[in-house]
PyMOL CGO cylinders between C-alpha atoms (Angstrom):
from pymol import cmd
from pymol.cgo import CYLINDER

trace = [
    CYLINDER, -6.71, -27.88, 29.45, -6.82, -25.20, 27.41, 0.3, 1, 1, 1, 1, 1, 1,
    CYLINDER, -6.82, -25.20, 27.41, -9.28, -22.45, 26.84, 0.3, 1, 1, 1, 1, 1, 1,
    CYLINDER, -9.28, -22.45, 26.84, -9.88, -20.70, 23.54, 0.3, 1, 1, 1, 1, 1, 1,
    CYLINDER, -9.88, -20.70, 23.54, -8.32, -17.23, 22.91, 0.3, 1, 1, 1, 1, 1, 1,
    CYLINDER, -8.32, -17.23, 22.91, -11.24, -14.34, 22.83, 0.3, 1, 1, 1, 1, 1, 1,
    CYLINDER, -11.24, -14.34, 22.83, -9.29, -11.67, 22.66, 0.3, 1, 1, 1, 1, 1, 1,
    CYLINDER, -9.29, -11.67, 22.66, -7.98, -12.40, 19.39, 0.3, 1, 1, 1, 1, 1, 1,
    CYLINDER, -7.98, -12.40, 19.39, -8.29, -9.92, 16.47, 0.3, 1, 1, 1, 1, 1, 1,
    CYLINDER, -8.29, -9.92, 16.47, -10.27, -11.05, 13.65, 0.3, 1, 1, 1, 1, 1, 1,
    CYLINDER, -10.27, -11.05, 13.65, -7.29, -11.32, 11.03, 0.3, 1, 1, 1, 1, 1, 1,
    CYLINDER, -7.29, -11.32, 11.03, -5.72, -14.33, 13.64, 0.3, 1, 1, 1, 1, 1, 1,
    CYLINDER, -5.72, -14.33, 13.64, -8.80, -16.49, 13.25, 0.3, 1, 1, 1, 1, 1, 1,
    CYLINDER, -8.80, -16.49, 13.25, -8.84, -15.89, 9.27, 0.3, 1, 1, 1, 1, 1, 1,
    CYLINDER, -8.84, -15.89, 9.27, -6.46, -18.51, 7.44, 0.3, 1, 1, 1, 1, 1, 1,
    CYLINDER, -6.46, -18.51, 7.44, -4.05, -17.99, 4.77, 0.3, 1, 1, 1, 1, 1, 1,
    CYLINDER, -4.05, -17.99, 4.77, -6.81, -18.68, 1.85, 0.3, 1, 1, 1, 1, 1, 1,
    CYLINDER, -6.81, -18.68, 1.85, -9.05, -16.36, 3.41, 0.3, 1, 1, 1, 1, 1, 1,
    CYLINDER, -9.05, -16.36, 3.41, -6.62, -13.32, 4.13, 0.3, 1, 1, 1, 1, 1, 1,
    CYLINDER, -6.62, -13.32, 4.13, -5.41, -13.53, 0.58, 0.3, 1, 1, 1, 1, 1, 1,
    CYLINDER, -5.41, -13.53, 0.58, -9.23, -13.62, -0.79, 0.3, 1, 1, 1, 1, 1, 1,
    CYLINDER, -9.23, -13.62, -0.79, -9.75, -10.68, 1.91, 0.3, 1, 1, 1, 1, 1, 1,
    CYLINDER, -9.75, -10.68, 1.91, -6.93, -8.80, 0.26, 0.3, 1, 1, 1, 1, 1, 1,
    CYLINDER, -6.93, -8.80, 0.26, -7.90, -9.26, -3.62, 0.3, 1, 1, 1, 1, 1, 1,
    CYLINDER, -7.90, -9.26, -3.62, -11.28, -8.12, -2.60, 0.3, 1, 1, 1, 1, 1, 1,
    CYLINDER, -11.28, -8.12, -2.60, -10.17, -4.97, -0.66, 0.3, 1, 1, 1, 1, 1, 1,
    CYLINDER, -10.17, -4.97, -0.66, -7.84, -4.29, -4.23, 0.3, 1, 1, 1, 1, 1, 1,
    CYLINDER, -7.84, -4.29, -4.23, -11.12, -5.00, -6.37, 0.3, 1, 1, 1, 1, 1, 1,
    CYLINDER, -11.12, -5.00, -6.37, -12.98, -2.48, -4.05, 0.3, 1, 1, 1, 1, 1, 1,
    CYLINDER, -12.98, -2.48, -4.05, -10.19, 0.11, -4.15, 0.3, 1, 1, 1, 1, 1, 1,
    CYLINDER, -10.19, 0.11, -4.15, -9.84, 0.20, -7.62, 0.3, 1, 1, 1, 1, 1, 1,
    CYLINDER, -9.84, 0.20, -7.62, -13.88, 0.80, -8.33, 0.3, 1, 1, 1, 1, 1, 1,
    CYLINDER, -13.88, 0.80, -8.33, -13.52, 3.23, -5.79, 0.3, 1, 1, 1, 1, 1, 1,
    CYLINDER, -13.52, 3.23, -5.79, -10.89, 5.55, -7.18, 0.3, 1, 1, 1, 1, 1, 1,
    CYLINDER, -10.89, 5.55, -7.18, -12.38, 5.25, -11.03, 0.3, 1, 1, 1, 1, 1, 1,
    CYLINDER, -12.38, 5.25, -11.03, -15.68, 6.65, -9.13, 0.3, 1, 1, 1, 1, 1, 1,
    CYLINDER, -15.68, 6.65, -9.13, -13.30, 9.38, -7.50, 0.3, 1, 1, 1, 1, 1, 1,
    CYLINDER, -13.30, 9.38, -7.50, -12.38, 10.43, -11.14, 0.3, 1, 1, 1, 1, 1, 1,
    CYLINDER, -12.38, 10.43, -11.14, -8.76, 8.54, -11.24, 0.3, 1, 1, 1, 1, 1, 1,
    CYLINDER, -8.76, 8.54, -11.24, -7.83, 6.90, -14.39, 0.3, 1, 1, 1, 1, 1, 1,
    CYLINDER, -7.83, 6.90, -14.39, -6.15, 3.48, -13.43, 0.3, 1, 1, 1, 1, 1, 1,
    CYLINDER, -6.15, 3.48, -13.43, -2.96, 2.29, -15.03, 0.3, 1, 1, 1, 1, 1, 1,
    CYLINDER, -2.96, 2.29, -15.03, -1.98, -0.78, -13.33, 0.3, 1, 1, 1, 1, 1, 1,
    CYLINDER, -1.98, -0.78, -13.33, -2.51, -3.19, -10.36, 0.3, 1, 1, 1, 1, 1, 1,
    CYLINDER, -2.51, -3.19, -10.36, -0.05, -5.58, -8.48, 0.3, 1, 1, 1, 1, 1, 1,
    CYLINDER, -0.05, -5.58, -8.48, 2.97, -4.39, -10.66, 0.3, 1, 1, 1, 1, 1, 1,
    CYLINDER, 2.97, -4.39, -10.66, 5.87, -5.67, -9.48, 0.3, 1, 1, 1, 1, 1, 1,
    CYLINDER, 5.87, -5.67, -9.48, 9.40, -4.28, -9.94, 0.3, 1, 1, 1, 1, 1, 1,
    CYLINDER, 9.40, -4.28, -9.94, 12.77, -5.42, -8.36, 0.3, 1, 1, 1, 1, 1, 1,
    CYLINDER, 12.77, -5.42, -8.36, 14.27, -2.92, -5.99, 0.3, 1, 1, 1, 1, 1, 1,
    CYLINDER, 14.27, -2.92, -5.99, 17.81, -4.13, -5.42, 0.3, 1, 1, 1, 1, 1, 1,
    CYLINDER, 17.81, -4.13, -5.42, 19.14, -7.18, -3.39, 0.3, 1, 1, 1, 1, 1, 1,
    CYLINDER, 19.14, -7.18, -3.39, 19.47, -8.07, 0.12, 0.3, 1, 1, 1, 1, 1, 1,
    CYLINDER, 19.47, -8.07, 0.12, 22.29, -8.58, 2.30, 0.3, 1, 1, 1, 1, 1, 1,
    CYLINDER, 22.29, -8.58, 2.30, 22.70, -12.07, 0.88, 0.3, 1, 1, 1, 1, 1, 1,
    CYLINDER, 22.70, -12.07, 0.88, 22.64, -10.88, -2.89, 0.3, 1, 1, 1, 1, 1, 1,
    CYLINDER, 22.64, -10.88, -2.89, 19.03, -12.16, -3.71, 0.3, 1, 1, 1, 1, 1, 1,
    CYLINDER, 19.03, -12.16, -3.71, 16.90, -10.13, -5.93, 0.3, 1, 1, 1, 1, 1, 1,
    CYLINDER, 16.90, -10.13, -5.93, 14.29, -7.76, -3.48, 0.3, 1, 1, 1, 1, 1, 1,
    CYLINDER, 14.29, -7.76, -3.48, 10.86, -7.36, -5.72, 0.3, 1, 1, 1, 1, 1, 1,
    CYLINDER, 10.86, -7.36, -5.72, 7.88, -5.02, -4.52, 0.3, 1, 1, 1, 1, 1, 1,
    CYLINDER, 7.88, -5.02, -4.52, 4.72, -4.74, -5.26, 0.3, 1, 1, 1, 1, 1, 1,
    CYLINDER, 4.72, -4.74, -5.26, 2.80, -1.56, -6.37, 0.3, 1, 1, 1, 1, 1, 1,
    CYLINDER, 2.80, -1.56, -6.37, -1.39, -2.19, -5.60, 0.3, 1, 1, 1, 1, 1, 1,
    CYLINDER, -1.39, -2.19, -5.60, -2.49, 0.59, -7.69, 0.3, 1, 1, 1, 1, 1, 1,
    CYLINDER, -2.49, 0.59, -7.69, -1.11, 2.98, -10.10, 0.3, 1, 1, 1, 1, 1, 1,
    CYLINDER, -1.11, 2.98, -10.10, -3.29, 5.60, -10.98, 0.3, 1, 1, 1, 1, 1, 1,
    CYLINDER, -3.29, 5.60, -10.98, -3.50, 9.12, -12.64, 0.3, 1, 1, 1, 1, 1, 1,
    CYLINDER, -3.50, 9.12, -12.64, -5.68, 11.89, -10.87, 0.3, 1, 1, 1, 1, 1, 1,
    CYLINDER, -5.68, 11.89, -10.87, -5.18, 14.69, -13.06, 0.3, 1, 1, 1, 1, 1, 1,
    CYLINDER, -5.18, 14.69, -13.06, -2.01, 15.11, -14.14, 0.3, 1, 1, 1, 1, 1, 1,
    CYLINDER, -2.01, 15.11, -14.14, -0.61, 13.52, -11.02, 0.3, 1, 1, 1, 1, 1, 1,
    CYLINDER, -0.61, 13.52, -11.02, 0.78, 9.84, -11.20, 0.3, 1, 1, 1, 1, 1, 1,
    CYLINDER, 0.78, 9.84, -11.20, -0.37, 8.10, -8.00, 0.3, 1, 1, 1, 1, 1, 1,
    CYLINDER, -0.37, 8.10, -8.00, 1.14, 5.18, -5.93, 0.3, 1, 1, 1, 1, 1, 1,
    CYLINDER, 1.14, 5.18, -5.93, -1.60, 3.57, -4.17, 0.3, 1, 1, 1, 1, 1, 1,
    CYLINDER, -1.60, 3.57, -4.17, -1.29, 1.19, -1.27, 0.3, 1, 1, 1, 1, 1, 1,
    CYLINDER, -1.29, 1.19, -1.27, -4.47, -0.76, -0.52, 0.3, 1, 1, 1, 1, 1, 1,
    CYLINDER, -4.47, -0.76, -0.52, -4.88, -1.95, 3.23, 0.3, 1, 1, 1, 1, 1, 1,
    CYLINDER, -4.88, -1.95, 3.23, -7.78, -4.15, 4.10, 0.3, 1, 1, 1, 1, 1, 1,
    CYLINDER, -7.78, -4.15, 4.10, -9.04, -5.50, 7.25, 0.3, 1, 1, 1, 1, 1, 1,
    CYLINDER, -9.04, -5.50, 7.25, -11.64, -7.48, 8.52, 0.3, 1, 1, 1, 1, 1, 1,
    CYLINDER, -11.64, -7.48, 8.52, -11.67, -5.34, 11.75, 0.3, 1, 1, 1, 1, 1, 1,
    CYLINDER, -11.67, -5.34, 11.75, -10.14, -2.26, 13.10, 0.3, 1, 1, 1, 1, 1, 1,
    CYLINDER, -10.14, -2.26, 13.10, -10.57, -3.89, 16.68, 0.3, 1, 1, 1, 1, 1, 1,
    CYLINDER, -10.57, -3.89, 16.68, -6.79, -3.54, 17.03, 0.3, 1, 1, 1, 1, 1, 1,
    CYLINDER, -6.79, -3.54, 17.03, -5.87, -0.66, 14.75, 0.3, 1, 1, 1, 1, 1, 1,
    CYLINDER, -5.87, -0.66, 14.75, -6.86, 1.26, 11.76, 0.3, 1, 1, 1, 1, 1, 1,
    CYLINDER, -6.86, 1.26, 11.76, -5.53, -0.94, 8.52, 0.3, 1, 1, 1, 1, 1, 1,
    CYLINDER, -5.53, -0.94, 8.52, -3.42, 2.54, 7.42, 0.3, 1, 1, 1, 1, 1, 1,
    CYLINDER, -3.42, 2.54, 7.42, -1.33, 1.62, 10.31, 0.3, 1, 1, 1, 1, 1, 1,
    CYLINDER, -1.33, 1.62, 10.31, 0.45, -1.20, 8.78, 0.3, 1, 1, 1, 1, 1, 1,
    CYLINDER, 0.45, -1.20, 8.78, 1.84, 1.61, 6.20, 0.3, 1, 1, 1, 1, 1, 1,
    CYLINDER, 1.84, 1.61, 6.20, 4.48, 2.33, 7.98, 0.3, 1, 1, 1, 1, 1, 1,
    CYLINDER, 4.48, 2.33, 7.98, 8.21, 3.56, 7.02, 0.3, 1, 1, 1, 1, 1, 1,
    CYLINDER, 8.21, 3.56, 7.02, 9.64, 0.16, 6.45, 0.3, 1, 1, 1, 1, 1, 1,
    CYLINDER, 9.64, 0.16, 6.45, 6.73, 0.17, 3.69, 0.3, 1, 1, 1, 1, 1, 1,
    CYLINDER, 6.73, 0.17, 3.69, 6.52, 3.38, 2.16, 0.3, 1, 1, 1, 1, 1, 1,
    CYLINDER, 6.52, 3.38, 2.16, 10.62, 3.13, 1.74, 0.3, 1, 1, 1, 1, 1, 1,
    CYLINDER, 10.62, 3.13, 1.74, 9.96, -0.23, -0.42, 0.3, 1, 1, 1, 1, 1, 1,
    CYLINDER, 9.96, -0.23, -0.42, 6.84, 1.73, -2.50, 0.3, 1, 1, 1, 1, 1, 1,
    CYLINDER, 6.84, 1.73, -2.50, 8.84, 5.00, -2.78, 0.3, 1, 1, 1, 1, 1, 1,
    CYLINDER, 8.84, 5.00, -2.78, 12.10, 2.86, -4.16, 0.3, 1, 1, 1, 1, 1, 1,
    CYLINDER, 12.10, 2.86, -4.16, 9.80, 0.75, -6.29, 0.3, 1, 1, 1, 1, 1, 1,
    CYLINDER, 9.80, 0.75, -6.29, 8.37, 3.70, -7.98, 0.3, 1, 1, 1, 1, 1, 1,
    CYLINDER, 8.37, 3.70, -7.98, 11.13, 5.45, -8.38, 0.3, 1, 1, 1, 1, 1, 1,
    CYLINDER, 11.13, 5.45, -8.38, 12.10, 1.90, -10.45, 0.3, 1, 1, 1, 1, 1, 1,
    CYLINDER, 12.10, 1.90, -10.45, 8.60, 2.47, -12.52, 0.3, 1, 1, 1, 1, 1, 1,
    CYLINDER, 8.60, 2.47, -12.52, 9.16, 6.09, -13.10, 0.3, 1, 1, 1, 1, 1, 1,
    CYLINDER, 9.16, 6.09, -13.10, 12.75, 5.35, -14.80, 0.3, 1, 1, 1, 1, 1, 1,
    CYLINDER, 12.75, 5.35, -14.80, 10.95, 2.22, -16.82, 0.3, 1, 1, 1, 1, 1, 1,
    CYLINDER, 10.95, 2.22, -16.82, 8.54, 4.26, -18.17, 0.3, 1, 1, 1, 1, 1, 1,
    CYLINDER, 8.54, 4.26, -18.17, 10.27, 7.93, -18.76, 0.3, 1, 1, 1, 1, 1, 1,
    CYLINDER, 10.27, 7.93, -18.76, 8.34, 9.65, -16.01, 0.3, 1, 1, 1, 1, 1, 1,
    CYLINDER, 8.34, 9.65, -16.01, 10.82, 10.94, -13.95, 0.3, 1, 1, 1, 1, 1, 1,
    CYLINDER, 10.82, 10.94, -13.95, 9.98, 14.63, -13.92, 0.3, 1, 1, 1, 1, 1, 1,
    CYLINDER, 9.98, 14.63, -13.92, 6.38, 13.75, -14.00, 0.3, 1, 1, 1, 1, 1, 1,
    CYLINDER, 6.38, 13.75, -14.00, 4.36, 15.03, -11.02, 0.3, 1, 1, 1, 1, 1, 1,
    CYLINDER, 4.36, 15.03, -11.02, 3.31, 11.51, -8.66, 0.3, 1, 1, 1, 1, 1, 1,
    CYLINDER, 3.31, 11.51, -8.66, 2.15, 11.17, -4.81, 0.3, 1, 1, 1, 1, 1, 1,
    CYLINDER, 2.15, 11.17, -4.81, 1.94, 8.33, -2.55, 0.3, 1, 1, 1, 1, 1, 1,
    CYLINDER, 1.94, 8.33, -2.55, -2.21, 7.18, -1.50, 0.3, 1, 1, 1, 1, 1, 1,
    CYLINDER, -2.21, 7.18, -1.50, -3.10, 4.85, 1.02, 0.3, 1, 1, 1, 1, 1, 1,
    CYLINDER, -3.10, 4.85, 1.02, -6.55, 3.23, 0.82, 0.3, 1, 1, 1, 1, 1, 1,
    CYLINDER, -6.55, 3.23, 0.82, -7.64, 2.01, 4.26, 0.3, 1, 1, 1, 1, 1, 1,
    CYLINDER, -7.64, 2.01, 4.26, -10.68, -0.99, 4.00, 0.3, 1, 1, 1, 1, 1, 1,
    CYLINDER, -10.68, -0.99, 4.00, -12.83, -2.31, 6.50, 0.3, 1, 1, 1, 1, 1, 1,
    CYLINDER, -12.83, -2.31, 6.50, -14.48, -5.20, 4.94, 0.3, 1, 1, 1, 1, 1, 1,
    CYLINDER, -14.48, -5.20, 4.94, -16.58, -7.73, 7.67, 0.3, 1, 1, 1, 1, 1, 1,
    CYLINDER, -16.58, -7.73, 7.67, -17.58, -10.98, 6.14, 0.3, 1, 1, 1, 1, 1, 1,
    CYLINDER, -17.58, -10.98, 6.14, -19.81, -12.72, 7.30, 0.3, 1, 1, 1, 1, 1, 1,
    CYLINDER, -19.81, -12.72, 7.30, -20.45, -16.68, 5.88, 0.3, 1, 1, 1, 1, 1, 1,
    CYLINDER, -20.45, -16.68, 5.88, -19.90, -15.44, 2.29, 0.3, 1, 1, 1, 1, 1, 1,
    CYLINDER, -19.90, -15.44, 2.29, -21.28, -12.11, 2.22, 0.3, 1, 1, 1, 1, 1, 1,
    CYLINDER, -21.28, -12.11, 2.22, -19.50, -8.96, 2.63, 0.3, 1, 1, 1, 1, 1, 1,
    CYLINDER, -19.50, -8.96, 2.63, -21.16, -6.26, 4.69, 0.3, 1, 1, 1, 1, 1, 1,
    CYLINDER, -21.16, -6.26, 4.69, -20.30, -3.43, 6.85, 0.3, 1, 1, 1, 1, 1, 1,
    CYLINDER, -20.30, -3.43, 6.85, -17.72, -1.82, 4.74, 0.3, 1, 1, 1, 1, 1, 1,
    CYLINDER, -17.72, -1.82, 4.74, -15.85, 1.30, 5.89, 0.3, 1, 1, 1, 1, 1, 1,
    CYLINDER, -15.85, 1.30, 5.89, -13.58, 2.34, 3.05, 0.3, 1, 1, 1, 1, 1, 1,
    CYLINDER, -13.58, 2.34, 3.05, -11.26, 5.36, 3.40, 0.3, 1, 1, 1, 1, 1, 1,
    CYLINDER, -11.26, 5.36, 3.40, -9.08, 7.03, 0.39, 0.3, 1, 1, 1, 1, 1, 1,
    CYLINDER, -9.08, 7.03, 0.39, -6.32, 8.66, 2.19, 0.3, 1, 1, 1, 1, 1, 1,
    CYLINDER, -6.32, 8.66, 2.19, -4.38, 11.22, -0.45, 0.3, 1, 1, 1, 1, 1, 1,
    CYLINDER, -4.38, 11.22, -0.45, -0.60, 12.45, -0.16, 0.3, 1, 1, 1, 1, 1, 1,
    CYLINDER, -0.60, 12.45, -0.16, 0.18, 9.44, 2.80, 0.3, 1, 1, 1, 1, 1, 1,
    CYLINDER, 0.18, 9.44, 2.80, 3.76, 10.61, 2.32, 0.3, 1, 1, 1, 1, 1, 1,
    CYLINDER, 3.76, 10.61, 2.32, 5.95, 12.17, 0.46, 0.3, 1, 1, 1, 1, 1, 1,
    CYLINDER, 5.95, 12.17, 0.46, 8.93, 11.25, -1.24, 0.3, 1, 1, 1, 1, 1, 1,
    CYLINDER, 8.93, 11.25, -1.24, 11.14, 13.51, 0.33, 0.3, 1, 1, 1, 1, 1, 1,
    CYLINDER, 11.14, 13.51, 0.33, 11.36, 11.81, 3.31, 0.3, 1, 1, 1, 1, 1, 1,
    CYLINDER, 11.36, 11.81, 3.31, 13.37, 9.38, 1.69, 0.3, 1, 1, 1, 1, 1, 1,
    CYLINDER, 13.37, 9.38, 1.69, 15.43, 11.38, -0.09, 0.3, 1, 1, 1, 1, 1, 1,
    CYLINDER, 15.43, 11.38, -0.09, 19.13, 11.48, 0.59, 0.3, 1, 1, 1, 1, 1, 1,
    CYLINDER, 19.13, 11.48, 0.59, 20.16, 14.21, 2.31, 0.3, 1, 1, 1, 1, 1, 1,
    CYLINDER, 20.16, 14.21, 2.31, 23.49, 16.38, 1.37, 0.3, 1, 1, 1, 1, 1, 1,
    CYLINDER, 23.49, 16.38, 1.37, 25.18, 18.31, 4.29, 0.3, 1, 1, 1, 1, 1, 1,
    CYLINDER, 25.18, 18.31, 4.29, 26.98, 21.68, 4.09, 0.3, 1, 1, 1, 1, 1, 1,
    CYLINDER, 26.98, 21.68, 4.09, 30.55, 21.58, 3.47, 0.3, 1, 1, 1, 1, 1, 1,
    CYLINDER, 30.55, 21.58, 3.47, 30.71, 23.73, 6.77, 0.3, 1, 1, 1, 1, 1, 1,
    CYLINDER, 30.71, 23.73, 6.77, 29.95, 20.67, 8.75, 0.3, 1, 1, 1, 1, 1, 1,
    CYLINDER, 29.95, 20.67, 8.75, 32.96, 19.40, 7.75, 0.3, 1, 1, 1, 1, 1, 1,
    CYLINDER, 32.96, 19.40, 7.75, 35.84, 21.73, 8.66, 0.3, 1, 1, 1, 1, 1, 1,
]
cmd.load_cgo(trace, "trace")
């Protein structure tokens, strides 16, 4: 016999239909949250292909947000949760993830002629508790400059390490 799991987070009991509702939501919130915050939105879930994979098939990647505050184009990742019982949902943004965003706007710059255009890399963080049907308890967190770009950038070594 076996007894139920109750230390489980609250994403494991959620199913597949209600972690993708979860995450449309959380986008829906972001995006009224950042036109409040005075950015001017330009897109949501734009996808772009990156490259290919180590068996040749086409790598795509999705950009949640695009947005202009100011004169600054920004790439915004949206992280929702239906807990932070286990960490904050920022977390899951980690290197592995901002490479894929940074290469994919790189992609969108190029596309759209804004390569010398000022741009910066957002995380929104979303704490969204349902309960039944309702949505309640929201903790919503707009997290500016996550990381920069340069972290990613290539890196050219002195011809004196060299000789």
């Amino acid at each position: 016999m076996t007894t139920p799991n109750t230390k489980s987070s609250p994403e494991e009991r959620l199913t597949l239909s209600e972690r993708f509702q979860l995450g449309r939501k959380g986008e829906e919130l972001a995006a009224a949250y950042l036109q409040q915050a005075g950015y001017k939105l330009v897109a949501s879930n734009f996808t772009v292909p990156v490259g290919r994979n180590s068996i040749g098939a086409i790598v795509n990647v999705e950009l949640d947000l695009i947005a202009y505050d100011g004169p600054t184009l920004c790439f915004v990742e949206v992280k929702t949760r239906a807990s932070d019982w286990f960490a904050v949902p920022s977390a899951n943004v980690d290197a592995r993830k901002q490479r894929q965003i940074t290469r994919a706007a790189r992609v969108y710059r190029r596309m759209f002629g804004l390569a010398g255009e000022p741009s910066r890399y957002d995380v929104v963080s979303i704490v969204l508790q349902s309960s039944e049907k309702d949505w309640d308890n929201l903790q919503i967190e707009l997290l500016r400059n996550f990381w920069s770009e340069e972290k990613f950038r290539k890196r050219r070594w002195p011809e004196r390490y060299w000789d």
